[in-house]
LOBA-11071 format. One record per atom (N, C-alpha, C, CB): z, y, x. Coordinates in steps of 0.05 Angstrom, whole numbers, plus 32768, in hexadecimal, padded with zeros to 4 digits. Glycine has a CB too. Example, Ala and Ser with C-alpha at 12.3 -4.5 7.8 and 13.67 -1.06 7.14 Angstrom:
809C7F8E8108809C7FA680F6809C7FBE810880B57FA780E2808E7FD38101808F7FEB8111809D8001810280727FF4811A
This chain:
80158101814D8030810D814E803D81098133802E812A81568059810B812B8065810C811B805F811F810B8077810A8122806C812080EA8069813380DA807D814480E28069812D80C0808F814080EF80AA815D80F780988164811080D6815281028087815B8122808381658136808E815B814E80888179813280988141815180A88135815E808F8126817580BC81228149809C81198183808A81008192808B80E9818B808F80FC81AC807D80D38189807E80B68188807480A28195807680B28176807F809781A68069809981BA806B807781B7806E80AC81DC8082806381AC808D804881AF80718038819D80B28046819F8061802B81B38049801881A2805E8000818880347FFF81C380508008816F805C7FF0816280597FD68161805C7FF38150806C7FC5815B806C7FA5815D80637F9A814780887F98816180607FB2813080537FA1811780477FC1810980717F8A80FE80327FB880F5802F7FCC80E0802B7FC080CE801D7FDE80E0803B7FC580B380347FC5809B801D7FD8808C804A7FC68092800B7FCA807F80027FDD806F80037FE2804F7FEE7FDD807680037FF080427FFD7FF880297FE17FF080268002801480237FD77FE380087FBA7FCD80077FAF7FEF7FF47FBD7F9E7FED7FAE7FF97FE07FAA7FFD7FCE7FA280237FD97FC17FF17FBB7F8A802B7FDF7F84803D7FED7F9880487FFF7F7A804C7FDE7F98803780147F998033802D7F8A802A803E7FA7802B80317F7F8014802F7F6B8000803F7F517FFB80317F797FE280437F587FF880127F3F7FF480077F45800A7FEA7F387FCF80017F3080187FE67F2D80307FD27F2A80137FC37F13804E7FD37F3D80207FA77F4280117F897F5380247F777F557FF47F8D7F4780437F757F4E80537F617F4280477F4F7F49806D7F637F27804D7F567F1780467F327F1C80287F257EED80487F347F2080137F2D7F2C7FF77F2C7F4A80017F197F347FE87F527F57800D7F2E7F7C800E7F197F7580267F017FA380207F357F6B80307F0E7F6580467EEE7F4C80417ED57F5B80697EFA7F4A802B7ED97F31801C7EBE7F4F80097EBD7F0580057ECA7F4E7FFD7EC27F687FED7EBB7F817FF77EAF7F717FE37ED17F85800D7EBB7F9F801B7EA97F97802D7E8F7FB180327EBD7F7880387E8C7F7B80407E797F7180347E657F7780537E7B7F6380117E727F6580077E527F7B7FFB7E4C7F507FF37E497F957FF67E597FA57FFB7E4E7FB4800C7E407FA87FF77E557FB980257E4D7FBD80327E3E7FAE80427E1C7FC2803A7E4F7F9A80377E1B7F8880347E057F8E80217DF07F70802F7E0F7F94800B7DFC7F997FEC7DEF7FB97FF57DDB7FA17FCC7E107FCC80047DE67FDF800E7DD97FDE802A7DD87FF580057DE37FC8803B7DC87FD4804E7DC17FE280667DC67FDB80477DBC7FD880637DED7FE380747DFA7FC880847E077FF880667E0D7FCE80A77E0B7FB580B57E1D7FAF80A97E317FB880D07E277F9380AA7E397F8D809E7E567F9B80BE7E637F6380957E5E7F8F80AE7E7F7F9480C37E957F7D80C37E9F7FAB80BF7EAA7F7F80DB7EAE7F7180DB7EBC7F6C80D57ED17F6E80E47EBB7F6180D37EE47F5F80C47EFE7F7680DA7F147F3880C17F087F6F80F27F0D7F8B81027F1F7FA181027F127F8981227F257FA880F87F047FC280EE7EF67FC680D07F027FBF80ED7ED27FB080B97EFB7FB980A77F047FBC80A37F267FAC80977EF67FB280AB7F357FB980B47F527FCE80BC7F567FAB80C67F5C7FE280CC7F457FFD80E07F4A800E80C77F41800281027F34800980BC7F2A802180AD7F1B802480937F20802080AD7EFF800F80797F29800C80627F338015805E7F467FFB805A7F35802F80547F4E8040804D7F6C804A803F7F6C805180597F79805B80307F47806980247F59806580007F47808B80377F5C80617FEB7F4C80617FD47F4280597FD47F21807C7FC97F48804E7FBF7F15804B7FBB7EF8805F7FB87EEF803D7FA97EF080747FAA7EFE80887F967EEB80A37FB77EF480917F657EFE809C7FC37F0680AE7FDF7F0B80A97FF67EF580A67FED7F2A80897FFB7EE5808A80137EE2807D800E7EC8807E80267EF7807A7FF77EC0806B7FF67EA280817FF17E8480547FD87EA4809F7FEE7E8F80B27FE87E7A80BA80057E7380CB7FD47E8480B980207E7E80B380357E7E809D80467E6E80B280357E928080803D7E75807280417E6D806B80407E51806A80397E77807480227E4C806B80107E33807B80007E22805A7FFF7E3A809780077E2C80B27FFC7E1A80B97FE17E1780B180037DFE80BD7FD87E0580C17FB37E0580A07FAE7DFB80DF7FA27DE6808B7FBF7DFC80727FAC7DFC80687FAC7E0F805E7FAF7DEB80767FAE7E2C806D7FB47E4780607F9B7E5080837FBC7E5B80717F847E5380637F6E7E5080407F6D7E4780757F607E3E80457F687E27801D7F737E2980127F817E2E800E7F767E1A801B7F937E36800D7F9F7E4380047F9C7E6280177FB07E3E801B7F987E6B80107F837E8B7FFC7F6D7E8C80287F737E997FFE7F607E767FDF7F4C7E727FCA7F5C7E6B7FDF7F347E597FC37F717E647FB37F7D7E577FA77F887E757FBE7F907E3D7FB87F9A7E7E7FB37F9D7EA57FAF7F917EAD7FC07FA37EBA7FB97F777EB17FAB7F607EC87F957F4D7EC07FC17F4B7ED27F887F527EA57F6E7F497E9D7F5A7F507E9F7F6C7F467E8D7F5D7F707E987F477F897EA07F4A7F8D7EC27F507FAC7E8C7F5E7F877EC97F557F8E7EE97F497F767EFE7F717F997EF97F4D7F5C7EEA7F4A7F477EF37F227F487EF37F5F7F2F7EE17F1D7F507ED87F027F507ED47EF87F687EE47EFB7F517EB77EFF7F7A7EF67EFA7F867F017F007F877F207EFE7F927EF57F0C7F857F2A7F197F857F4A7EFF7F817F617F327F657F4E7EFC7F6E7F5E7EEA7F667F6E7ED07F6C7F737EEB7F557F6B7EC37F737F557EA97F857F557EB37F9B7F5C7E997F887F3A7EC17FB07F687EBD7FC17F5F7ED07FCD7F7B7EC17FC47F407EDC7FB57F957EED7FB97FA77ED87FC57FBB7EFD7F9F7FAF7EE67FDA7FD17EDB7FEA7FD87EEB7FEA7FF27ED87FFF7FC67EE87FE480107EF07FE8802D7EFA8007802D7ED67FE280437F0F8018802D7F09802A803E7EFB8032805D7F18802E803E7EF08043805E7EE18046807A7EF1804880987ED1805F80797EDD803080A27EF4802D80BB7F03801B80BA7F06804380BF7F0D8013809D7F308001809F7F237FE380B07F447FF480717F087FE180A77F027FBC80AE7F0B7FBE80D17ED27FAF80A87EFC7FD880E37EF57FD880F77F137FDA81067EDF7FEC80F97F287FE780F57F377FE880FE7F4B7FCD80FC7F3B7FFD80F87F447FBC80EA7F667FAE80EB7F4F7F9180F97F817FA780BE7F377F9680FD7F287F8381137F2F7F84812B7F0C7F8681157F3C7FA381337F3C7FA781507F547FA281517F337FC0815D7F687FAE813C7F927FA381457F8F7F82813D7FB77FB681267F7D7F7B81307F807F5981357F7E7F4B81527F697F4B81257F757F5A81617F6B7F5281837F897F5A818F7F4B7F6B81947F9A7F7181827FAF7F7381967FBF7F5E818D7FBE7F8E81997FDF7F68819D7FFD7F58819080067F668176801A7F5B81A77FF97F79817580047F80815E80047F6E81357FF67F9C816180267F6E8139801D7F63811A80147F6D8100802D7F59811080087F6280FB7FF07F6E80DA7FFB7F6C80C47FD57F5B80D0800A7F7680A780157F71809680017F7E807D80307F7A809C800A7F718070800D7F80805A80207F8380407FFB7F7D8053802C7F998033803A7F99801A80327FAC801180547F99801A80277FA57FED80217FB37FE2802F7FA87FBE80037FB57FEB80307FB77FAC803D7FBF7F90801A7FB47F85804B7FEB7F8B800C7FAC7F8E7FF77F9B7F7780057F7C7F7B7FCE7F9C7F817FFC7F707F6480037F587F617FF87F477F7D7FF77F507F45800D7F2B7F8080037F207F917FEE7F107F9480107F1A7F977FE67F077F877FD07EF17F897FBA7F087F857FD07ED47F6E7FB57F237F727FA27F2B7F797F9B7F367F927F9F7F387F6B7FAA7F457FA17FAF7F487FB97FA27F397FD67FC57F457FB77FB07F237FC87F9C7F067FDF7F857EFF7FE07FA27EEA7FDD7F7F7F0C7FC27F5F7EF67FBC7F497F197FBF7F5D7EDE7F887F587F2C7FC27F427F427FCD7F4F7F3E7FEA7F447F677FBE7F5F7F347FF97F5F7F3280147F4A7F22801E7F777F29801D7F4F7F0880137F427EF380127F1D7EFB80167F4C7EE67FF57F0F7F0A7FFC7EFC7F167FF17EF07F2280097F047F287FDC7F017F31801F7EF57F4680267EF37F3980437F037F6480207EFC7F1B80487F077F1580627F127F1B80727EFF7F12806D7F257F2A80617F3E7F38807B7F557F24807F7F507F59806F7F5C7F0D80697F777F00806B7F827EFA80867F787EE7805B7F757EEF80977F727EE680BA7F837EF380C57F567EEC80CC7F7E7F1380C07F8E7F3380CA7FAC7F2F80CD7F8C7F4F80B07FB57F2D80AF7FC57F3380AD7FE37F0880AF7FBB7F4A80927FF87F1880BA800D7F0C80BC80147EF5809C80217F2580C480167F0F808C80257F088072800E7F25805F80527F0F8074800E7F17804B80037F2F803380117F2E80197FE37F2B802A80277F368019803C7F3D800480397F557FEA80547F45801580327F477FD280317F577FBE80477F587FAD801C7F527FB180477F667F95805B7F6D7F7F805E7F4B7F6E804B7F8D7F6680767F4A7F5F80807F2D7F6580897F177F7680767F257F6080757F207F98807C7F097FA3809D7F0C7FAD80667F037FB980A87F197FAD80CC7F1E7FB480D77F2B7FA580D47F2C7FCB80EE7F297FA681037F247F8380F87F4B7F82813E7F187F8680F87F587F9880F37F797F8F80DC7F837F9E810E7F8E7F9580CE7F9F7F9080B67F9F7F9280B57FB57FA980A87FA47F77809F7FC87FB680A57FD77FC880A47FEE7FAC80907FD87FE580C37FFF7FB780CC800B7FD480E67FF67FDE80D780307FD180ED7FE47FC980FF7FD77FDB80F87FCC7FEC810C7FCA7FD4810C7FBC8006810E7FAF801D81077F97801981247FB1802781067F8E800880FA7F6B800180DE7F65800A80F87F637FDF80CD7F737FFA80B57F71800B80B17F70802980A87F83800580BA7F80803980B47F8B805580C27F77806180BD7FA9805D80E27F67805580E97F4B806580D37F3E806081037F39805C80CB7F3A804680BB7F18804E80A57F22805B80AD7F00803180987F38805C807E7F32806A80807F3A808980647F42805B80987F3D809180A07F4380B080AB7F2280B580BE7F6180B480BB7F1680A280C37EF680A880B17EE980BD80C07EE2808D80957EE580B880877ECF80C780817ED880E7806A7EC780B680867EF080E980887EF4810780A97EF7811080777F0F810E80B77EEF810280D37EF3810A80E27F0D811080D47EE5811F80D37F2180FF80D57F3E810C80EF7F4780EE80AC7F55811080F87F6280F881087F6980DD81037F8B80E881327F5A80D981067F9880C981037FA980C781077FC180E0810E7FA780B481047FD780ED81087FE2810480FD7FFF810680FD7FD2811780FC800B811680E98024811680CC801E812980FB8040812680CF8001813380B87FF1814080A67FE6813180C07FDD814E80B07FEE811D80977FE5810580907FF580EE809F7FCC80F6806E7FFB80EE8071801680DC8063800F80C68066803380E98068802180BA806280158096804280308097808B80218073803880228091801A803A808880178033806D7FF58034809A800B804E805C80088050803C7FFD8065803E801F805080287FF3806B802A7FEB808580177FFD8092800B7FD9807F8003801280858006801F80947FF1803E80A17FF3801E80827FDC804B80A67FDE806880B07FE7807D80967FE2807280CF7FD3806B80797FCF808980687FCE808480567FEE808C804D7FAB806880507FFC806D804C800D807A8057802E805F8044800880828075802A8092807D804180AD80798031808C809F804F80B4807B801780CF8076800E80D38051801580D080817FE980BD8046801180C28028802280CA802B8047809E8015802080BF803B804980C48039806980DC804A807180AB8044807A80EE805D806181038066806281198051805A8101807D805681108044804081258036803C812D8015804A812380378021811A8012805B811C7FFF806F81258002808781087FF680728118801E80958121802980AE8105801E80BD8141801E80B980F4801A80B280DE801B80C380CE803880C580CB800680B980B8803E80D880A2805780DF8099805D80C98089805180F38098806A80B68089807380A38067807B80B3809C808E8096804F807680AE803A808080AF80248081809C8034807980C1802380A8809A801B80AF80847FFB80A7808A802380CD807D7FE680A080827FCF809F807D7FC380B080687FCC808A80797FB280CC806C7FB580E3805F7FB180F7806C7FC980E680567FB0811180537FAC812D80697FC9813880687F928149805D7FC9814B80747FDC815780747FEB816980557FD4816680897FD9816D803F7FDD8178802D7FEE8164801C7FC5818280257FDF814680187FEA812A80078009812E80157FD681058011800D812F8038802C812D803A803A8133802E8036813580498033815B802E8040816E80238042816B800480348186802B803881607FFD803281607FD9804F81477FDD800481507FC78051813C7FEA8061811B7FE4807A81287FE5805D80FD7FFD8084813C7FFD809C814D800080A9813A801D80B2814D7FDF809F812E802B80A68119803E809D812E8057809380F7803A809A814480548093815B806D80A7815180828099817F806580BC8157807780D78154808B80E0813C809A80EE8159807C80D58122809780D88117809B80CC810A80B680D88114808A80D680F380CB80CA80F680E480B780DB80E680E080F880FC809E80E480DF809880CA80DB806D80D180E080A980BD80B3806080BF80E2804180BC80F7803580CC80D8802F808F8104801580D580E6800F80DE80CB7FEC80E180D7802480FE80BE7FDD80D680C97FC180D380D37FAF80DC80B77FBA80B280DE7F9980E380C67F7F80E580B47F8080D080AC7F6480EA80BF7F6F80B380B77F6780A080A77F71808D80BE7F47809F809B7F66807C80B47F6E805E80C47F68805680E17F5E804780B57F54806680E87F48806480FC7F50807381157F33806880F47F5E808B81097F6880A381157F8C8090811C7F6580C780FA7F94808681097FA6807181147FA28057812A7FAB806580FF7F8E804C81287F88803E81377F77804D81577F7A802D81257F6B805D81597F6D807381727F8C8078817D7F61809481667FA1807F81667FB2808381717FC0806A81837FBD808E815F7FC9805F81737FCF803F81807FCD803981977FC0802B81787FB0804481967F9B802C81B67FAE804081CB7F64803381BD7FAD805C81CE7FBE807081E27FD9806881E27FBD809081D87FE9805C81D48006805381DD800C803B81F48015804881C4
């Protein structure tokens, strides 16, 4: 059911997902990475419930902020330490394999857009043998703007000829990916408990909302 309490009952024609604990746990991955950066210049680490609250939105979106006109090195400094790390250290959430094995058998289309870089993105898709799944796997850079804008969600809806809709729902963890799915006009679906909603402030909003991945994919199979 919806977070207002509504019904939903319309099977979707596509799902996008969010890559970045949604599908595969990579806290400890972005937070060794951000805080030797933020080490490398001089700045407090965080902590891992800091970096969970504050990491949403793109490198090339949230590090000229961060780190001023030395943002730039600092984005090499992140994509070296995460580069030497990613892969040792990538992690399935539970359930996600079993699940996007079983919507690979339907019509449904498989996406992905996510605010990590693109080529890393592919080569842990790649890694984990999921690439097959999915339609398109669209990261940060690959379109002139990063999510929450609409750029992403065209190109990786393009290769099935589909465009944005309420027939197509955006799943994430987080609050910039239902602000992606508001600002497109696609299904927002929260992946989460009910507390993460409430913490995001997206209560009000009419949009799917599941335990985990699996509890989504149960849902699905009943439409």
């Amino acid at each position: 059911m919806t977070a207002d309490g509504s019904s939903h009952t319309g099977r979707p024609r596509a799902i996008i997902f969010d890559w970045d604990n949604t599908l595969v746990d990579t806290w400890p991955v972005i937070h060794d990475a951000l805080n030797t950066t933020l080490a490398a210049f001089d700045h407090t680490p965080w902590s891992l419930a800091e970096t969970k609250q504050r990491v949403r939105k793109s490198v090339r979106d949230r590090f000229p902020s961060l780190f001023g006109d030395k943002w730039e090195d600092a984005r090499e400094v992140f994509y070296h330490r995460y580069n030497e790390i990613h892969m040792r250290d990538l992690q399935p959430i539970a359930g996600v394999a079993d699940m996007l094995a079983h919507f690979a058998q339907s019509e449904i289309y498989l996406a992905v857009v996510s605010n990590k870089r693109g080529d890393f993105l592919r080569a842990e898709a790649e890694h984990l043998g999921w690439t097959g799944h999915f339609g398109a796997i669209v990261g940060a850079n690959d379109a002139p703007r990063d999510k929450p804008a609409r750029d992403p969600v065209d190109m990786a809806l393009r290769p099935a000829g589909l465009s944005p809709a309420t027939s197509i729902w955006f799943a994430g963890d987080a609050d910039i990916d239902m602000e992606c799915a508001r600002n497109t006009g696609c299904t927002g679906v929260w992946v989460g408990g009910q507390d993460s909603l409430d913490a995001a402030g997206f209560e009000g909003l009419a949009l799917l909302q599941f335990e985990d991945c699996m509890a989504l994919c149960k849902y699905v199979d009943k439409l």
